[in-house]
Backbone as JSON Lines, residues from 0, in Angstrom:
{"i":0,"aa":"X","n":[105.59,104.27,112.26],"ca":[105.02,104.36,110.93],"c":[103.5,104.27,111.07]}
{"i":1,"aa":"X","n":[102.5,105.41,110.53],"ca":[100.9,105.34,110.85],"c":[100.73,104.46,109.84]}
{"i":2,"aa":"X","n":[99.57,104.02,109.97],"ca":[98.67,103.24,109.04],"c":[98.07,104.34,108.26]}
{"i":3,"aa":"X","n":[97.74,104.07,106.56],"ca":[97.02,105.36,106.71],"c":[95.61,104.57,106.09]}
{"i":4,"aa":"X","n":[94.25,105.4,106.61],"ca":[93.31,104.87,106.69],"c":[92.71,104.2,105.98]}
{"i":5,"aa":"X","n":[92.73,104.25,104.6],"ca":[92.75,103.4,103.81],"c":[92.95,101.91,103.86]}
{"i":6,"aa":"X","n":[93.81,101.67,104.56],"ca":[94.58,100.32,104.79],"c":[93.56,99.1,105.06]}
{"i":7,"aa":"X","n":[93.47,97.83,104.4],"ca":[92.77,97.3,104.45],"c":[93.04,96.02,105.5]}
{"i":8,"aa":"X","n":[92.32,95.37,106.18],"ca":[92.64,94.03,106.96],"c":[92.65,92.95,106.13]}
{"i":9,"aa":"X","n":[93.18,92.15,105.98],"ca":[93.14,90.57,105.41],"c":[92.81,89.06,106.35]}
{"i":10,"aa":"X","n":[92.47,88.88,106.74],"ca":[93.16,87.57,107.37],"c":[93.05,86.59,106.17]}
{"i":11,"aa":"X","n":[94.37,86.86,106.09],"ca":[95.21,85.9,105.02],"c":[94.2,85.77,103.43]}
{"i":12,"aa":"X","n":[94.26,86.16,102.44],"ca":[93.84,85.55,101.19],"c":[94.35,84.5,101.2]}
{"i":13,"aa":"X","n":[93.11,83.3,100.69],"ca":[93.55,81.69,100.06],"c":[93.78,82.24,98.74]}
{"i":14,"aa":"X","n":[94.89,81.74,98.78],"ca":[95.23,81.39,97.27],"c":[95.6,80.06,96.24]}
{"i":15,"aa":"X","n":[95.26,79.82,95.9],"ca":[95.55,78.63,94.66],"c":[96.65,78.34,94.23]}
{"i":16,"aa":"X","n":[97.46,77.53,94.82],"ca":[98.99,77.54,94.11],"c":[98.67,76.21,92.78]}
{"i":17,"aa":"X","n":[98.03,75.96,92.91],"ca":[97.81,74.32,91.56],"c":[98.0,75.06,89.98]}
{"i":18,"aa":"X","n":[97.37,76.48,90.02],"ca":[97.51,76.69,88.35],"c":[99.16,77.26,88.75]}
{"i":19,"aa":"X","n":[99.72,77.95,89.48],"ca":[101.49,77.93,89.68],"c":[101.84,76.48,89.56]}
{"i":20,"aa":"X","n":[101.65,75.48,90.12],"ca":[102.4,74.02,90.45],"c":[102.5,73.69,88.73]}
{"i":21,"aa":"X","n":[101.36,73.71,88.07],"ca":[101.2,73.17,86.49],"c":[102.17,73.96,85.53]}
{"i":22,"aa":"X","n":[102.54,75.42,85.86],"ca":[103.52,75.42,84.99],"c":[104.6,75.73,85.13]}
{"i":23,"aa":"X","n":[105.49,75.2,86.74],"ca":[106.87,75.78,87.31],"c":[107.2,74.32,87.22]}
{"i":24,"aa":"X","n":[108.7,74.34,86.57],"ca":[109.43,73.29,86.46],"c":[110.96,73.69,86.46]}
{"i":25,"aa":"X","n":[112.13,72.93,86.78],"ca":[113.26,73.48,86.97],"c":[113.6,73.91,85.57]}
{"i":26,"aa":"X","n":[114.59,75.1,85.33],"ca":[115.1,75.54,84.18],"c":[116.39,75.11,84.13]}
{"i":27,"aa":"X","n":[116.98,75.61,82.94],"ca":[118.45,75.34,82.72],"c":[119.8,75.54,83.4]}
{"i":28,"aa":"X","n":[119.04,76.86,83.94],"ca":[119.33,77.27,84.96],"c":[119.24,78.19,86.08]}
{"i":29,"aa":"X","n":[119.73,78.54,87.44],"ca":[119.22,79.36,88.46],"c":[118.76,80.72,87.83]}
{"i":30,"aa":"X","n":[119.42,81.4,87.32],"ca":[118.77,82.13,86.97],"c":[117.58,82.51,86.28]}
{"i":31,"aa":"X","n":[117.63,81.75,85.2],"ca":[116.73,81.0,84.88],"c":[115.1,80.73,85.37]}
{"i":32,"aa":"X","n":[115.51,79.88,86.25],"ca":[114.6,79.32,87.06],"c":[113.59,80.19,87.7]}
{"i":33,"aa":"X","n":[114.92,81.16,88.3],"ca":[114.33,82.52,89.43],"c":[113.56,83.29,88.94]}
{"i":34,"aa":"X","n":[113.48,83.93,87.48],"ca":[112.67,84.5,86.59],"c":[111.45,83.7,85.81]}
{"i":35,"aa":"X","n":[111.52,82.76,86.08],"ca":[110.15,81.92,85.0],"c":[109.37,81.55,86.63]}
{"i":36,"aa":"X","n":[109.88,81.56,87.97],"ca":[109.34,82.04,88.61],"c":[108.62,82.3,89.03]}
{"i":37,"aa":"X","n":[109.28,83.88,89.04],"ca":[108.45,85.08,89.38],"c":[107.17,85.73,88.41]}
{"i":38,"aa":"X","n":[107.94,85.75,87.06],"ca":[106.56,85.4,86.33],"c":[105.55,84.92,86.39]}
{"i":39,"aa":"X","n":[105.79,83.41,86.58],"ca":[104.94,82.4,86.97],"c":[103.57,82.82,87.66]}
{"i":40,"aa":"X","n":[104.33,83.42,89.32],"ca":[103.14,83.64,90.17],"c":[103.03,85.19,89.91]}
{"i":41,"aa":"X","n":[103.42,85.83,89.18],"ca":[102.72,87.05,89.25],"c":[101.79,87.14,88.53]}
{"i":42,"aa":"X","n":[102.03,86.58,87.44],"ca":[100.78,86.35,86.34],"c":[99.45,85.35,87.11]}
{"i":43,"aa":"X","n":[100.16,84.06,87.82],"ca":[98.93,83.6,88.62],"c":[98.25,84.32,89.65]}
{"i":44,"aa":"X","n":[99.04,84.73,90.32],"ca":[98.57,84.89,91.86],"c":[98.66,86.88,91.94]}
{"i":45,"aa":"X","n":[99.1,87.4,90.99],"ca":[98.81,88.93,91.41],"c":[97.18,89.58,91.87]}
{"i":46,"aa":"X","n":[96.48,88.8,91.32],"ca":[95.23,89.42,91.42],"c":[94.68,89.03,93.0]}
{"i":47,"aa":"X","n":[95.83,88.48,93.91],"ca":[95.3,87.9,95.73],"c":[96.27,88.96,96.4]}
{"i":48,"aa":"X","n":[96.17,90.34,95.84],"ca":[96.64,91.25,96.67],"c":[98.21,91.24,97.26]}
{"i":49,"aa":"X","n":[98.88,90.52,95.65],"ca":[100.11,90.18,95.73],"c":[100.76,91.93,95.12]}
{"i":50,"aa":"X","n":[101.69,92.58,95.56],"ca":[102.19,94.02,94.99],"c":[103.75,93.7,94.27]}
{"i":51,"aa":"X","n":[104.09,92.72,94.64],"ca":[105.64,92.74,94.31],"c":[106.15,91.13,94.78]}
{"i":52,"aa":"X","n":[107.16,90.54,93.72],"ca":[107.96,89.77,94.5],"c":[109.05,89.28,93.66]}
{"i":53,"aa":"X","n":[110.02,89.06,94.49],"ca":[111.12,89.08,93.77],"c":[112.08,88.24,94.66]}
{"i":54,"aa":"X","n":[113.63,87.93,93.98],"ca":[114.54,87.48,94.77],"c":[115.74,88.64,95.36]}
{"i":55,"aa":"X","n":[116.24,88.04,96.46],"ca":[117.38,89.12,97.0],"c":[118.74,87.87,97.03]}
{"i":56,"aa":"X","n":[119.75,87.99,96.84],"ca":[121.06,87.19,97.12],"c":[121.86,87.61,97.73]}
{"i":57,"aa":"X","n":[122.79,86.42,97.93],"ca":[124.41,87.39,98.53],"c":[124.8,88.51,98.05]}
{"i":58,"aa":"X","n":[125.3,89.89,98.44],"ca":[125.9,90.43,97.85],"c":[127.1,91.02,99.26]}
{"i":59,"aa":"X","n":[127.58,91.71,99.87],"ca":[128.87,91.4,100.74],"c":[128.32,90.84,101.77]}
{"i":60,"aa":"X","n":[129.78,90.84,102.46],"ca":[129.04,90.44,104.2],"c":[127.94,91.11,104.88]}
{"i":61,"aa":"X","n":[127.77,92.47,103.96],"ca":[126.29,92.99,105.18],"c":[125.23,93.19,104.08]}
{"i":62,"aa":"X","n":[125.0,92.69,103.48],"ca":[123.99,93.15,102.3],"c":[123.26,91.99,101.75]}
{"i":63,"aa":"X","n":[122.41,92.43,100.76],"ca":[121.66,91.37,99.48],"c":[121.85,92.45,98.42]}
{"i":64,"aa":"X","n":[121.05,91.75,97.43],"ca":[121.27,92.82,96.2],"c":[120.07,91.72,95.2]}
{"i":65,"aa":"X","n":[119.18,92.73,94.71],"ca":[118.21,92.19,94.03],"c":[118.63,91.45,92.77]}
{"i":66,"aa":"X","n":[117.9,90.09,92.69],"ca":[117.72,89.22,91.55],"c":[116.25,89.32,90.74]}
{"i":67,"aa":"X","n":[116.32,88.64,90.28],"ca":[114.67,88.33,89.38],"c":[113.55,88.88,90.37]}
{"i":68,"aa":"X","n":[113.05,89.9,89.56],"ca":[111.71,89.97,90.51],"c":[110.41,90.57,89.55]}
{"i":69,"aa":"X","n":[109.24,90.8,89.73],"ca":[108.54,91.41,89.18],"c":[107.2,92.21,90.22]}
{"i":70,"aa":"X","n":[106.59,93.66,89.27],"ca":[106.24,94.25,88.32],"c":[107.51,95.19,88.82]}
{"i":71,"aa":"X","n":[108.16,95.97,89.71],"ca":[109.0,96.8,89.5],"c":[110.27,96.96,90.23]}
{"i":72,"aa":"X","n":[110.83,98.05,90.2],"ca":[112.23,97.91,90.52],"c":[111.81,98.23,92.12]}
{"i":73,"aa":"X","n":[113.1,97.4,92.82],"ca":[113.27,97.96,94.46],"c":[114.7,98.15,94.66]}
{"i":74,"aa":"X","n":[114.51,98.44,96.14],"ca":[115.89,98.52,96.83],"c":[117.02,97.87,96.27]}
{"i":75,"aa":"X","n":[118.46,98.09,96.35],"ca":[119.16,97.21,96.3],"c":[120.57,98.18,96.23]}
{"i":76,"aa":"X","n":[121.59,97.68,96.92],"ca":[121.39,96.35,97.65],"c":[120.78,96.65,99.34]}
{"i":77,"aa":"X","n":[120.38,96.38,99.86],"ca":[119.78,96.22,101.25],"c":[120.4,95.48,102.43]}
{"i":78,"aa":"X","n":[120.74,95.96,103.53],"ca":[121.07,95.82,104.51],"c":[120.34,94.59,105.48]}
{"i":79,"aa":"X","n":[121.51,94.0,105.86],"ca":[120.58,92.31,106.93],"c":[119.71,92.53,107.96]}
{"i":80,"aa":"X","n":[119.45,94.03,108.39],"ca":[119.03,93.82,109.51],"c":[117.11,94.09,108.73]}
{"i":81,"aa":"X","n":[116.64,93.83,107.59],"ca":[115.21,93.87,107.23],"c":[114.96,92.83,107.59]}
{"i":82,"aa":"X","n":[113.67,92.19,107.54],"ca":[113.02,91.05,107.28],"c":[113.9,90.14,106.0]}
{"i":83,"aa":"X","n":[114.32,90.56,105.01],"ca":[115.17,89.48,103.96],"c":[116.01,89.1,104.56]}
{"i":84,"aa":"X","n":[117.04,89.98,104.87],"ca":[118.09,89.72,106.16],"c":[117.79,89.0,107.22]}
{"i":85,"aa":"X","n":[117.21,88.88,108.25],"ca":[116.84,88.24,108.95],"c":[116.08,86.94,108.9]}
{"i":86,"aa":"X","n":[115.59,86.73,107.4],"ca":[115.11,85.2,106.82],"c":[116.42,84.73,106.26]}
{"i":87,"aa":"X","n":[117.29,85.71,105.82],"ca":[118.7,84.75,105.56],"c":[119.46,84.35,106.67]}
{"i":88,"aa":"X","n":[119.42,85.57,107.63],"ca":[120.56,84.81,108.7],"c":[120.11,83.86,109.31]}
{"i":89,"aa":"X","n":[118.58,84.01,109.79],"ca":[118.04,83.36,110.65],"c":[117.49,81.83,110.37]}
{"i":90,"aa":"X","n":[117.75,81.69,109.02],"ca":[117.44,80.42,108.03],"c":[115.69,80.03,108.45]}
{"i":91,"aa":"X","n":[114.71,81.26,108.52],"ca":[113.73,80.53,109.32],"c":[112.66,81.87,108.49]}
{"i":92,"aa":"X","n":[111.56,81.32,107.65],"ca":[110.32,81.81,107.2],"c":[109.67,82.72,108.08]}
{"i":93,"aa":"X","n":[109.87,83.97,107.44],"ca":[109.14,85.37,108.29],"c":[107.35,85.86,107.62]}
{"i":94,"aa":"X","n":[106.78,85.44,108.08],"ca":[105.4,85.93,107.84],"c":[105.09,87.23,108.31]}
{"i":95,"aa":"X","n":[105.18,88.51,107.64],"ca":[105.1,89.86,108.91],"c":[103.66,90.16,108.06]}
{"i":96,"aa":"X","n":[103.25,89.99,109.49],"ca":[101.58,90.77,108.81],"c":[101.14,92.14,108.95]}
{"i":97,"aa":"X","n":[102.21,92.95,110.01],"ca":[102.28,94.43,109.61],"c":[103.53,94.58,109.83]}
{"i":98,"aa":"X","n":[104.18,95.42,108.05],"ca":[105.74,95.55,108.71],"c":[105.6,97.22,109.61]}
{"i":99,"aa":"X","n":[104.84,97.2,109.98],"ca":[104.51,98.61,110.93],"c":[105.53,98.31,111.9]}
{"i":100,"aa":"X","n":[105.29,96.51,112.35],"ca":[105.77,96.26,113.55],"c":[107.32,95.76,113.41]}
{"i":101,"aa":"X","n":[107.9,95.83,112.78],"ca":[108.86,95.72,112.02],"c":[110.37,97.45,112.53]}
{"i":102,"aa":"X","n":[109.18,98.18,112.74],"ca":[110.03,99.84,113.21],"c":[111.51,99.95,112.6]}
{"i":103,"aa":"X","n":[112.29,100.17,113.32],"ca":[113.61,100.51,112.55],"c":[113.88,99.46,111.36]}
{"i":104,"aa":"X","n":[113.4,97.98,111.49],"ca":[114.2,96.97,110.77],"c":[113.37,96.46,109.55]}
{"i":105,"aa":"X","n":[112.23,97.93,109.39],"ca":[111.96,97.47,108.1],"c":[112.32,98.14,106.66]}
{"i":106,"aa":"X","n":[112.75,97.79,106.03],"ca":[113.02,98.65,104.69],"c":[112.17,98.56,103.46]}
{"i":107,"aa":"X","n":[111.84,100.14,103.18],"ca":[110.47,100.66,102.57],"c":[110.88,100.92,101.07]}
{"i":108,"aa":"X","n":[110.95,99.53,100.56],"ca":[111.32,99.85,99.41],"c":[109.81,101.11,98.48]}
{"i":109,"aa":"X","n":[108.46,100.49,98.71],"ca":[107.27,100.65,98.59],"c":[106.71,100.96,99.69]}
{"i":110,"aa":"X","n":[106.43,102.75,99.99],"ca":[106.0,102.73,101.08],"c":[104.35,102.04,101.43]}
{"i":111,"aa":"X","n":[103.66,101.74,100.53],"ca":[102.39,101.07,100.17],"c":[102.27,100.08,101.11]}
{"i":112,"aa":"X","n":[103.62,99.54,100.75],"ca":[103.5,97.95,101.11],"c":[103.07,97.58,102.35]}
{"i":113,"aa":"X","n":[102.6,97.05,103.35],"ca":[101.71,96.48,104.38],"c":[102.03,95.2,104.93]}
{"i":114,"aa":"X","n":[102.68,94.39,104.42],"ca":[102.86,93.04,104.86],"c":[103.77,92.43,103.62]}
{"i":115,"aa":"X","n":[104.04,91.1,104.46],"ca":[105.2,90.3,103.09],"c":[105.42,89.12,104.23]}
{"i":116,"aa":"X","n":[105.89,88.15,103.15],"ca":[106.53,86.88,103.59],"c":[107.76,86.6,102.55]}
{"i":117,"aa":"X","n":[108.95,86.44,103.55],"ca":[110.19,86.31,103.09],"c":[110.74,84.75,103.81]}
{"i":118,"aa":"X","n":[110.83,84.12,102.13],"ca":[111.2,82.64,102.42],"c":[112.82,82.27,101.52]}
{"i":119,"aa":"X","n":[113.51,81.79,102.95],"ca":[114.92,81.42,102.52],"c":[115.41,80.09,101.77]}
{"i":120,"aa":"X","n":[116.0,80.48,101.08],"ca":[116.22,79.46,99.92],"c":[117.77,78.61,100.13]}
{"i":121,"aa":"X","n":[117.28,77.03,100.14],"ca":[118.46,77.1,100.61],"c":[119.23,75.52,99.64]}
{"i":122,"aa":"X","n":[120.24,75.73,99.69],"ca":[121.28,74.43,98.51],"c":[120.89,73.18,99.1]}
{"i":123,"aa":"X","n":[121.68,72.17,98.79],"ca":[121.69,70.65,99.2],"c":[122.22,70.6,100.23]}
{"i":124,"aa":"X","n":[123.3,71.2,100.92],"ca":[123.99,71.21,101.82],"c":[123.61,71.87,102.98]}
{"i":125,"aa":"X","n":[122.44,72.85,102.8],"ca":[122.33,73.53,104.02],"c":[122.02,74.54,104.14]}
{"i":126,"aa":"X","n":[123.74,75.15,102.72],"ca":[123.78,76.7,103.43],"c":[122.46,77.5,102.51]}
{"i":127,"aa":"X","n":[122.55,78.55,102.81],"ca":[121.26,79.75,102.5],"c":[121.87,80.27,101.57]}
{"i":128,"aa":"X","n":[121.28,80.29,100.25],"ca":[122.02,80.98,99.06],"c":[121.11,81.93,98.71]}
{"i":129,"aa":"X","n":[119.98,82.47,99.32],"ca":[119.13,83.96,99.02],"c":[117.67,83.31,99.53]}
{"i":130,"aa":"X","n":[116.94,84.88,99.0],"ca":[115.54,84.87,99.45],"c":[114.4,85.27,98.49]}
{"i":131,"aa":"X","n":[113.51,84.55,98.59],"ca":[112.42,85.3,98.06],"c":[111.69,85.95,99.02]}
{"i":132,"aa":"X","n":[111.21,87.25,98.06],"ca":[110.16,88.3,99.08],"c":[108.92,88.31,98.45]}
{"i":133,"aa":"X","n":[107.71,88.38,98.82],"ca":[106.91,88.25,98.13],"c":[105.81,89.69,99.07]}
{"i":134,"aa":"X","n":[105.57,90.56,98.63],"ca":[105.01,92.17,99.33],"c":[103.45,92.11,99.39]}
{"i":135,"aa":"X","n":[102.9,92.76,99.68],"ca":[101.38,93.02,99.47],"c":[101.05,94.36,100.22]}
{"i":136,"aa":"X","n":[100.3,95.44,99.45],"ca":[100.04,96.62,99.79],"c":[98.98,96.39,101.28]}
{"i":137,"aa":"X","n":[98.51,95.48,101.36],"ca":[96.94,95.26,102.7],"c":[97.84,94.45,103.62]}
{"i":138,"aa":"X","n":[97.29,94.19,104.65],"ca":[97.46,93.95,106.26],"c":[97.33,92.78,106.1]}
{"i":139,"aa":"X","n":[98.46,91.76,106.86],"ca":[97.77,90.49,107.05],"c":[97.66,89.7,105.75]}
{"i":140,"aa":"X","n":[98.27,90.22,105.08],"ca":[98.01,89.27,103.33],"c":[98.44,88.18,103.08]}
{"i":141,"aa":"X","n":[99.48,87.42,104.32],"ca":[100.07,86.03,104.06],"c":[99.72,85.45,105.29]}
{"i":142,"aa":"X","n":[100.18,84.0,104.91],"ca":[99.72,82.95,106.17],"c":[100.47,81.53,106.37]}
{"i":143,"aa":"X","n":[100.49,81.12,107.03],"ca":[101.25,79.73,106.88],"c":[100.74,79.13,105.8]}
{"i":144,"aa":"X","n":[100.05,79.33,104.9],"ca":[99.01,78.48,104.13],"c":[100.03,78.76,102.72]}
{"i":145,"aa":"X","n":[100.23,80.06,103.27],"ca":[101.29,80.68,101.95],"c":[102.14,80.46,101.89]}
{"i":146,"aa":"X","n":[103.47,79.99,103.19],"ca":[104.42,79.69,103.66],"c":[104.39,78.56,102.73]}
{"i":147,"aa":"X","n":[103.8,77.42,103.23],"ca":[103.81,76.14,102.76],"c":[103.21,76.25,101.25]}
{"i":148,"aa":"X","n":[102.28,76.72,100.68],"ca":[102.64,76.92,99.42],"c":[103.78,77.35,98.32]}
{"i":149,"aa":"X","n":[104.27,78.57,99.09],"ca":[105.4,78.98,98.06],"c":[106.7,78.09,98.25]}
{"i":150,"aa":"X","n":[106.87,77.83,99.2],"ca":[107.96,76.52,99.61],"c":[107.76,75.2,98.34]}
{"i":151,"aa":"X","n":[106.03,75.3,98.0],"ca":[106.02,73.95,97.13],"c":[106.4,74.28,96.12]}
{"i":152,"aa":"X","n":[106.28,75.71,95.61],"ca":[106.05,76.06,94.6],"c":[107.79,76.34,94.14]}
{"i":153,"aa":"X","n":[108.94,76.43,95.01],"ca":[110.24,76.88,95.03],"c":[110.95,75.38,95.43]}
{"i":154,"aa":"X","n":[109.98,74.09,95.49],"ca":[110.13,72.55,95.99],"c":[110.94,72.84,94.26]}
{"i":155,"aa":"X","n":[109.24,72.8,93.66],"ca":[109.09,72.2,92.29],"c":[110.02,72.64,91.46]}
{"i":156,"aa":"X","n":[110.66,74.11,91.65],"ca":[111.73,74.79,90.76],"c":[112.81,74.36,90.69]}
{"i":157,"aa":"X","n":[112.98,73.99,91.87],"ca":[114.19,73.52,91.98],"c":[115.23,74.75,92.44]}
{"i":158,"aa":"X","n":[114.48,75.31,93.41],"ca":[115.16,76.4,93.91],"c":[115.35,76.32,95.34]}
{"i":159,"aa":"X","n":[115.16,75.67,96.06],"ca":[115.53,74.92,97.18],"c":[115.44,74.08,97.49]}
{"i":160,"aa":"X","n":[115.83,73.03,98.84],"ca":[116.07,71.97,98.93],"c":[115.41,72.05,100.23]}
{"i":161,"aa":"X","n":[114.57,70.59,100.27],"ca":[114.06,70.08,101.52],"c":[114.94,70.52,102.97]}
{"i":162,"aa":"X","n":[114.95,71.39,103.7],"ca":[116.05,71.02,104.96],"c":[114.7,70.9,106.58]}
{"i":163,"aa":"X","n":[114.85,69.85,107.02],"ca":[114.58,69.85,108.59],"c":[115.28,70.42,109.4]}
């Protein structure tokens, strides 16, 4: 997949998760939750070269299938072997700072898109009940900084659970 020239470098946008932290609180319910969200940070955080983000869930043994997401529609349902897939099986936070490098195992919902961090969400018990994806059209647009932010920010929802 070329770059096309346009394409911009990042090393990592800081972003501000405190005006997200002030107004994400758990909802009534998951669903719920998953949409006040995504809202949440798109309205905060779109303007840090955020393009898309949304949730993916179970849907059979080889798939996800899109939940709450915002500004538009993607894939679905999608196959395990992407980056979502592989943050679900692998129960372990994927930072890809070019999904260039990604080759067969990335799926283009947006061919724009340039980078993403896909963080697995997971119950009291353990298991992995879906993912958030969070896209960005530029190179390099996430960071551990983001990792550990959106984790706080999915603490506070009540959309996952602490696991070591």
């Amino acid at each position: 997949m070329a770059r096309p020239s346009s394409a911009r470098i990042f090393s990592s946008v800081l972003r501000d998760y405190t005006s997200c932290l002030k107004r994400i609180a758990p909802a009534a319910n998951r669903a719920e939750s998953m949409q006040t969200f995504v809202d949440v940070v798109w309205d905060e955080l779109r303007s840090t070269h955020i393009s898309w983000i949304g949730f993916y869930l179970p849907g059979d043994a080889h798939s996800l299938v899109l939940g709450p997401r915002r500004d538009k529609p993607a894939c679905s349902p999608i196959g395990l072997h992407g980056a979502c897939g592989q943050a679900f099986l692998n129960r372990r936070i994927m930072v890809v700072k070019d999904v260039a490098e990604l080759g067969e195992g990335y799926i283009a919902c947006d061919p724009r898109d340039r980078s993403e961090i896909v963080i697995p969400l997971f119950e009291a018990d353990g298991s992995v009940w879906g993912v958030l994806d969070v896209d960005s059209h530029e190179l390099s647009a996430f960071s551990e900084e983001d990792s550990a932010g959106f984790t706080q920010l999915l603490l506070k929802a009540g959309l996952t659970s602490e696991i070591e």
